[in-house]
DRENLUMFI-823510 format. One line per field, with one value per residue (C-alpha): x, y, z. Coordinates in steps of 0.05 Angstrom, whole numbers, plus 5000, padded with zeros to 4 digits. Layout:
u [X; ...]
v [Y; ...]
w [Z; ...]
END
This chain:
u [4497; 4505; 4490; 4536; 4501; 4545; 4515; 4571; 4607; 4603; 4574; 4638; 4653; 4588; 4594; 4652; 4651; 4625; 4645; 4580; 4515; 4473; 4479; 4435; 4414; 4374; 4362; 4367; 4294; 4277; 4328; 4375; 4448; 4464; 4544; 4527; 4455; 4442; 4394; 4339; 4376; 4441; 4400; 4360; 4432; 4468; 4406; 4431; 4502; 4490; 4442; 4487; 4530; 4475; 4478; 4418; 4386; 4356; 4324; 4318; 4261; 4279; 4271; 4214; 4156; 4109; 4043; 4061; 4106; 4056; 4037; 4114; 4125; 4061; 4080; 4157; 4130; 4091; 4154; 4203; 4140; 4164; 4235; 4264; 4287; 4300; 4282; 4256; 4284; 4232; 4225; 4170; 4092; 4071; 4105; 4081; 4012; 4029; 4067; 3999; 3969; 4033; 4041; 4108; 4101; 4133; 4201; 4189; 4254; 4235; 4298; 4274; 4339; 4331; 4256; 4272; 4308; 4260; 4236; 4151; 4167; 4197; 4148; 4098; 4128; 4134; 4062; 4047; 4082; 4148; 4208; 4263; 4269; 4336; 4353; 4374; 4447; 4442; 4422; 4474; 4499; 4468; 4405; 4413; 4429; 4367; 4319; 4363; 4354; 4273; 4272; 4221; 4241; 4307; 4342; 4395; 4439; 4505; 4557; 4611; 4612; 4586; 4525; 4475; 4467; 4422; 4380; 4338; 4300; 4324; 4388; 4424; 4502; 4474; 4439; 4492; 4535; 4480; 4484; 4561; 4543; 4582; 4572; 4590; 4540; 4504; 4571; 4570; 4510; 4535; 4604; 4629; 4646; 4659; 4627; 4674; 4646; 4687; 4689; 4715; 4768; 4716; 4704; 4628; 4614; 4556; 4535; 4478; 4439; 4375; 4337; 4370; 4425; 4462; 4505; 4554; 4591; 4668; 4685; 4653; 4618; 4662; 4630; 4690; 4696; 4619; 4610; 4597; 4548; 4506; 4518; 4497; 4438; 4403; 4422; 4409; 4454; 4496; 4511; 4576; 4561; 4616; 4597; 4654; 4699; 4733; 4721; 4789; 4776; 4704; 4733; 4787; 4732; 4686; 4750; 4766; 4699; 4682; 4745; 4725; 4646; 4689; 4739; 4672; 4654; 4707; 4732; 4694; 4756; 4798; 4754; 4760; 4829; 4839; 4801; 4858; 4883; 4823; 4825; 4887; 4884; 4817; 4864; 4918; 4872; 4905; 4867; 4814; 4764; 4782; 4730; 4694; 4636; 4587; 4525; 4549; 4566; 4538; 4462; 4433; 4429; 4369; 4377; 4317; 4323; 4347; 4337; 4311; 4250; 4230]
v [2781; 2742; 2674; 2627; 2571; 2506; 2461; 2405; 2352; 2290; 2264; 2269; 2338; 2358; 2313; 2354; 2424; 2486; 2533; 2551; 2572; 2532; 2468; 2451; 2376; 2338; 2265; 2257; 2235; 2309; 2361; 2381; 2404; 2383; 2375; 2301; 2277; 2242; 2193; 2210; 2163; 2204; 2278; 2253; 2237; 2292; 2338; 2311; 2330; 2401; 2416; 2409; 2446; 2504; 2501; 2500; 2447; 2476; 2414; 2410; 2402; 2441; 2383; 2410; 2368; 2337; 2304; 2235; 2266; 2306; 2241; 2226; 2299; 2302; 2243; 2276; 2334; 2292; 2263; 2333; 2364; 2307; 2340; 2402; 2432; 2501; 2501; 2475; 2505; 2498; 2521; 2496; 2520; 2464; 2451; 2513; 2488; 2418; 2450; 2483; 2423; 2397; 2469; 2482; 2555; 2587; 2539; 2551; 2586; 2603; 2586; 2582; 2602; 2662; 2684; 2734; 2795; 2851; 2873; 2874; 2795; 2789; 2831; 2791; 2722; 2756; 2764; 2687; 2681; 2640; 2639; 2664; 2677; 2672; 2729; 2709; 2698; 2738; 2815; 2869; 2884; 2955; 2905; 2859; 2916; 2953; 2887; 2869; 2945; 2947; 2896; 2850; 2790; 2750; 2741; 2700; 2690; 2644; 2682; 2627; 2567; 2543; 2580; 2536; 2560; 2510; 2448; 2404; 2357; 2308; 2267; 2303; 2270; 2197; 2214; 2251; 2200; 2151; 2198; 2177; 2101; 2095; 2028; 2050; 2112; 2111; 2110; 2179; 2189; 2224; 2242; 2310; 2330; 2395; 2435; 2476; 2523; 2530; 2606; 2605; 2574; 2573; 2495; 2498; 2427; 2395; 2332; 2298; 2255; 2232; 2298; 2317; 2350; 2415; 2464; 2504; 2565; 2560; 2603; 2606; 2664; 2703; 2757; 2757; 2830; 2847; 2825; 2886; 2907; 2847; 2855; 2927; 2922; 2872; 2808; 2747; 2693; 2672; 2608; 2575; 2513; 2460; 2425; 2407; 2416; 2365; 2356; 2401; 2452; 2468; 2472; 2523; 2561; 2560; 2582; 2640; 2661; 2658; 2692; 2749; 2755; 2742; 2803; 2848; 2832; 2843; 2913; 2930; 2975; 2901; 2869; 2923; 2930; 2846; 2842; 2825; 2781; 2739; 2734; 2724; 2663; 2632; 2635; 2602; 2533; 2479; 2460; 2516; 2535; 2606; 2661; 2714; 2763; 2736; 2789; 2840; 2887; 2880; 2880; 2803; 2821; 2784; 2781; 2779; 2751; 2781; 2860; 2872; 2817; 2779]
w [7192; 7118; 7126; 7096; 7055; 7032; 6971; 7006; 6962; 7006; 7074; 7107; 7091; 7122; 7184; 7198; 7172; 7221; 7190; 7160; 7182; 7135; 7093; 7023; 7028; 6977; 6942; 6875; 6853; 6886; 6872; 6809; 6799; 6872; 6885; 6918; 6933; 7004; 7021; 7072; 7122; 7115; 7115; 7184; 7211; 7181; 7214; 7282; 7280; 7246; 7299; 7354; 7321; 7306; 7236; 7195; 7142; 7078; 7048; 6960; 6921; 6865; 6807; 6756; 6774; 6724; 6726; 6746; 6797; 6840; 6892; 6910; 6919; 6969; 7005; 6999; 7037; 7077; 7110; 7110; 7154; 7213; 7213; 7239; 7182; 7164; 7097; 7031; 6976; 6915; 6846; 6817; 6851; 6855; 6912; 6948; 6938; 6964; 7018; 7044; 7069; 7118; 7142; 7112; 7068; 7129; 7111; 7028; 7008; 6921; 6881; 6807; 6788; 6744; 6746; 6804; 6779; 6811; 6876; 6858; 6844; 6911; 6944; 6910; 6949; 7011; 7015; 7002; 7076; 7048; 7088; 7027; 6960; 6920; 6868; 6797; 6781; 6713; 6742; 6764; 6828; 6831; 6824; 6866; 6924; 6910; 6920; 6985; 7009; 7002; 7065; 7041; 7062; 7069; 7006; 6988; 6933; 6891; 6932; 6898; 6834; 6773; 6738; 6704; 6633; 6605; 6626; 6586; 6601; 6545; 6551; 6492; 6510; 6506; 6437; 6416; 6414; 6400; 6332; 6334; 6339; 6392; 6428; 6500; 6488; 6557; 6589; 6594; 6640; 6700; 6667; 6661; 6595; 6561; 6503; 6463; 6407; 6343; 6344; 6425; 6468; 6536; 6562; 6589; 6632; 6607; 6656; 6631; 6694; 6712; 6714; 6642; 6613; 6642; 6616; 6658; 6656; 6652; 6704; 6775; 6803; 6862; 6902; 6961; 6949; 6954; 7023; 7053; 6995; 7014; 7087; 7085; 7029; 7073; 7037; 7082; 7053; 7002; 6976; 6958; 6908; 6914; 6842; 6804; 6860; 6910; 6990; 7004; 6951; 6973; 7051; 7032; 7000; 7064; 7097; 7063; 7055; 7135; 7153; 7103; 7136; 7206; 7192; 7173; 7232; 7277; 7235; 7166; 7149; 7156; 7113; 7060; 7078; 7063; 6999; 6949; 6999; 7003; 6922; 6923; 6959; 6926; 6867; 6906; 6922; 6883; 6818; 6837; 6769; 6745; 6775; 6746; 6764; 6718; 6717; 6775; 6731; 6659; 6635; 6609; 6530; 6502; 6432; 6380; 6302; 6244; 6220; 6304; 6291; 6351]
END
């Protein structure tokens, strides 16, 4: 049955939500675009409470790792292969090659975001003996179906939230407004801001922080009436992201979303049967972002230069 994978937005929602199957844990110096970053105190005591409970712990290290950074994600490693976790969810391979010496490819879950849009790169993974691999947000549904349907291995995906549309590595909203001479310019680290373009009316959140700056899209991504696609294509999980939401919005999403997979369960002609409902009251959470279905159902467009020149 679909898993149901919860990027949480604070200790104290995880410490008591079970209504999900899985939680996303990671600290800052390791893992990007998390919706609140835990120290390892908090994950080792947050691992003890979800356990009883028989949820699972998917642990990030999905930051891009450089040179200098290759030692303190070793000895990182090091210390997640003491834990029983259920996961590590990586991007970069480096850390699959680290991950060889502590015994740990059999947790690797691959997340790179949006390398992963066929089944031969899948296939490809499933050979190397990790655990998961996450499909990109930016391919179709008829896509995403046919990868899930080849059986691999699991496969997860964003089931619900914000898509990352950009990430550098440079700190582009304190120099921007360095380039303003404002005073106060590294005030803005960690802030949530918006980028507007002149020719549309969309508001993308840009939040620049430690790892960078990040670019959002406006809407979030809502699969609610895809469940039994995934369900029935063999997709393992799907994650709901709580950035830029609150501790009550992100539980009314779990909610709806495990009363959906619940209902399938239960009567697959209910949960068909329910569909509008279930949108109907996502749309209904108080202050909720808008939704959209990103990718599901139109082709990524890659543009070249002028007169068709690459």
């Amino acid at each position: 049955m679909l898993e149901l994978i919860v990027s949480p937005t604070s200790y104290n929602l995880v410490e008591n939500c079970d209504l999900c199957d899985a939680f996303i844990l990671g600290e800052e110096q390791y893992s990007l675009r998390l919706a609140h970053y835990f120290s390892f105190e908090e994950i080792v005591d947050l691992m003890n409470i979800c356990k009883n409970r028989k949820q699972k712990i998917y642990i990030a290290v999905n930051k891009i790792v450089h040179e200098d950074e290759l030692d303190k994600i070793d000895k990182y490693l090091s210390k997640l292969s003491g834990l029983d976790i259920d996961g590590i969810i990586f991007g970069d391979l480096g850390v699959y090659n680290l991950a060889r010496k502590y015994n740990l490819v059999n947790k690797l879950i691959y997340n790179p975001e949006t390398y992963v849009t066929n089944y031969e790169s899948v296939e490809f993974f499933a050979k190397k003996g990790i655990k998961k691999v996450s499909i990109a947000k930016e391919i179709t549904l008829d896509d995403v179906l046919l990868i899930g349907s080849k059986e691999l291995i699991d496969i997860d995906i964003l089931g619900h939230g914000a898509l990352n549309m950009f990430h550098s590595m440079r700190d582009l909203v304190t120099n921007y407004f360095k380039f303003l001479k404002d005073e106060n310019a590294n005030k803005y680290h960690n802030e949530q801001l918006y980028l507007i373009e002149e020719i549309r009316e969309e508001k993308y959140p840009i939040l620049e922080d430690q790892n960078g700056t990040h670019v959002f899209s406006e809407k979030d991504l809502c699969t609610i009436k895809y469940l039994d696609k995934f369900i029935e294509n063999h997709i393992y999980g799907i994650r709901i992201d709580g950035i830029f939401k609150s501790d009550e919005e992100l539980i009314n999403i779990i909610e709806i979303y495990r009363l959906a997979i619940n209902d399938y369960r239960l009567n697959k002609q209910l949960y068909i049967d329910k569909k509008a409902k279930y949108l109907e009251n996502l749309e209904n959470i108080e202050n909720i972002r808008p939704f959209y279905e990103g990718f599901l159902f139109k082709k990524t467009i890659y543009k070249g230069g002028e007169n068709g020149k690459n």
